[in-house]
N, CA, C and O of each residue as an XYZ file, in Angstrom:
256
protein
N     194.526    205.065     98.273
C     193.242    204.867     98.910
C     192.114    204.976     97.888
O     191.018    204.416     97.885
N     192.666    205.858     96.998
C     191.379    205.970     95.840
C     190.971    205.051     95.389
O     189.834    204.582     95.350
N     192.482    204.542     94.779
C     192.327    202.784     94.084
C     191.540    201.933     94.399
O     190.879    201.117     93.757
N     191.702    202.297     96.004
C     191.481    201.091     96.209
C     190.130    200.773     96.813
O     189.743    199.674     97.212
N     189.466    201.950     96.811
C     188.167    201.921     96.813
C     187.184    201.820     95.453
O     186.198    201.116     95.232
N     187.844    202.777     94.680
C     186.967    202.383     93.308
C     187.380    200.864     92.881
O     186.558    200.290     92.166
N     187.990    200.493     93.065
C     187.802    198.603     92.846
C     186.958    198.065     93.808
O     186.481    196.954     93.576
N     186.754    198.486     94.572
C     185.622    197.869     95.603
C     184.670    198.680     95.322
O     183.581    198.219     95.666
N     184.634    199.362     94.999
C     182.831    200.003     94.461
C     182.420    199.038     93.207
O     181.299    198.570     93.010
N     183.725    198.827     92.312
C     183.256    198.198     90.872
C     182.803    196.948     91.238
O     182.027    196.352     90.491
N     183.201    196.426     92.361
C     182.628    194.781     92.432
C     181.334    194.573     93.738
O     181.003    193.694     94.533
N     180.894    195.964     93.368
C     179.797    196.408     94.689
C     178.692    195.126     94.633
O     178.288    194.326     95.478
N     178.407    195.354     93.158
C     177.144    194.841     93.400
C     177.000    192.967     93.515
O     176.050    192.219     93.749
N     178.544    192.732     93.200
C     178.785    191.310     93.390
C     178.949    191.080     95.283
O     178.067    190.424     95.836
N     179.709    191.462     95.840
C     179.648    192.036     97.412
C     177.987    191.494     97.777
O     177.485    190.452     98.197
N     177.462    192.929     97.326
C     175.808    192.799     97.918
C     175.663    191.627     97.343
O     175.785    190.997     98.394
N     175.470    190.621     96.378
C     175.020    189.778     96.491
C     175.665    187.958     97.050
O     175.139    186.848     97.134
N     176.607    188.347     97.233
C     177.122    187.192     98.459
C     177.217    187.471     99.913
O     177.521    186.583    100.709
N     176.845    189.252    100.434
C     177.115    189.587    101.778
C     175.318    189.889    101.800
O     174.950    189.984    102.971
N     174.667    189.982    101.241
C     172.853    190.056    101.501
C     172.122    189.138    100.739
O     171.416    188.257    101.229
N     172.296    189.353     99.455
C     171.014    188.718     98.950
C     171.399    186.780     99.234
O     170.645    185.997     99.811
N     172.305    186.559     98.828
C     172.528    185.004     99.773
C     172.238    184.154    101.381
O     171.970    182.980    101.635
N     172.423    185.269    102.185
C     171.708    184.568    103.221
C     170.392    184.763    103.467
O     169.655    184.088    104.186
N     169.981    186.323    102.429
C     168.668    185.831    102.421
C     167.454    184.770    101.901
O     166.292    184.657    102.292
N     168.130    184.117    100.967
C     167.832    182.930    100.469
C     167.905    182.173    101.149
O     166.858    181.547    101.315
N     169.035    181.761    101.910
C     169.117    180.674    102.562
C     168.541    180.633    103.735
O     168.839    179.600    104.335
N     167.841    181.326    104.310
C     167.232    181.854    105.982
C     165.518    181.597    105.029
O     164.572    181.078    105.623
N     165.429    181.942    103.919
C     164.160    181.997    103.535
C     164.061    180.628    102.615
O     163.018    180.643    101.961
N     164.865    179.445    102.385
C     164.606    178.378    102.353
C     164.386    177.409    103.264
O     164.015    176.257    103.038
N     164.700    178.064    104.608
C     164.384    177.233    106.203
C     163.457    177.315    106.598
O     162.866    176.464    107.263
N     162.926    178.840    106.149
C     162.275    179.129    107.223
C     160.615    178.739    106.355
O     159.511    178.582    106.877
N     160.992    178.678    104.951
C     159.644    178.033    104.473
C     159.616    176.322    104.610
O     158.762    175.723    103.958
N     160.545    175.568    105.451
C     160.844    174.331    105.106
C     161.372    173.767    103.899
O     161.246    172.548    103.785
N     161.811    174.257    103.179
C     162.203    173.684    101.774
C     163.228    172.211    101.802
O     163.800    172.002    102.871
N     163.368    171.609    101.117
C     164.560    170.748    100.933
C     165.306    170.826     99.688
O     164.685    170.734     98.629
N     166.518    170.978     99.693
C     166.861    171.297     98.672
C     167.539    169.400     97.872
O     167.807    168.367     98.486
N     167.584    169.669     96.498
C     167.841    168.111     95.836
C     169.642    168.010     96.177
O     170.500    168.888     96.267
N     169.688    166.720     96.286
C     170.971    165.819     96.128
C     171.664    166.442     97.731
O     172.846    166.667     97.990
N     170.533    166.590     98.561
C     171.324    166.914    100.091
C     171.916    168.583    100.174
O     172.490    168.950    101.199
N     171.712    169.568     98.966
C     172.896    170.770     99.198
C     172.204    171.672    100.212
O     170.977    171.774    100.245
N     172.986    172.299    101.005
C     172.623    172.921    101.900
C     172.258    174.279    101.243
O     172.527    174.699    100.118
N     171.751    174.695    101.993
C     170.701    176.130    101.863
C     171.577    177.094    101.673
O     171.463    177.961    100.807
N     172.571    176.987    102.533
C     173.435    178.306    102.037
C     174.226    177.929    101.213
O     174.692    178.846    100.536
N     174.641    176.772    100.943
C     175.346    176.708     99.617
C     174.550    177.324     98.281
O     175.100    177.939     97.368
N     173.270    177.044     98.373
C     172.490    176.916     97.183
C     172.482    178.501     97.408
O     172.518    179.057     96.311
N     172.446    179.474     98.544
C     172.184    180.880     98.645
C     173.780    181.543     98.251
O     174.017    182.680     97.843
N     174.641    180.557     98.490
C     175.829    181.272     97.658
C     176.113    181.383     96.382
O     176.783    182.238     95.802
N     175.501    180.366     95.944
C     175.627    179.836     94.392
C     174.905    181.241     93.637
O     175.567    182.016     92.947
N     173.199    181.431     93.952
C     172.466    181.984     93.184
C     172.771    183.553     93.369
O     172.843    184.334     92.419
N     172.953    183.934     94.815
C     173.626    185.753     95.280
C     174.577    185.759     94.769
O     174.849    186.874     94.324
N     175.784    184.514     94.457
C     176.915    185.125     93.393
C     176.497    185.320     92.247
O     176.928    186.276     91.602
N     175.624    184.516     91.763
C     175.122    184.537     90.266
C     174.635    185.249     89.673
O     174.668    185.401     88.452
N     173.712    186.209     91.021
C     172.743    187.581     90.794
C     173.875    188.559     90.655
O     174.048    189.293     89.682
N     174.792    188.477     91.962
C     175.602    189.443     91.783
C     176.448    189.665     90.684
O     176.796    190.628     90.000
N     176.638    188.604     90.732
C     177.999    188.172     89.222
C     177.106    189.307     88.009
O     177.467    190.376     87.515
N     175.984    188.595     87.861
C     175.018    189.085     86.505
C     174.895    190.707     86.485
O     175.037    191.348     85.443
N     174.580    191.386     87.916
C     174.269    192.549     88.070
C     175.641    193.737     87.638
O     175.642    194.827     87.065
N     176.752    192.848     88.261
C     177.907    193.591     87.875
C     178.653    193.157     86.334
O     179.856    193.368     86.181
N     178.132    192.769     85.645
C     178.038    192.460     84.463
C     177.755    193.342     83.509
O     178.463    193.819     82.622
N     176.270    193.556     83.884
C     175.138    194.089     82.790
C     174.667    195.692     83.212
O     174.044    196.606     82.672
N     175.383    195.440     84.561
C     174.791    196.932     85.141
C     173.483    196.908     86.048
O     173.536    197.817     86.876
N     173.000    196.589     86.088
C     171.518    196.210     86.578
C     171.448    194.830     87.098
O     172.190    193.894     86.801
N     170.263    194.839     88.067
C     169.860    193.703     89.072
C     168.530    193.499     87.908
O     167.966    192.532     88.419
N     167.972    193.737     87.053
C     166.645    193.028     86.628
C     167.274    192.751     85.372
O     166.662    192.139     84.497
């Protein structure tokens, strides 16, 4: 059980950013009207960048 939580703590901050900071992008590209280029949908584009944050954060240690 230990295991197998400290592996899910280590990929925490990737988590938070495909289970929060992604749909908040994508709820806040609707809701300002945005369009996004070449047709991609909003939450695609909010999965792409919350993995990317997240990816980066659990990387480097830090979200800034």
């Amino acid at each position: 059980m230990q295991k197998v939580l400290g592996t899910l703590f280590r990929f925490m901050p990737f988590l938070f950013g495909i289970g929060f900071v992604a749909p908040v992008i994508a709820q806040s590209i609707q809701a300002l009207g945005g369009v996004l280029p070449y047709g991609v949908s909003p939450v695609a584009f909010g999965l792409v960048a919350g993995g990317a944050w997240g990816a980066f954060a659990n990387w480097s240690g830090r979200w800034i």
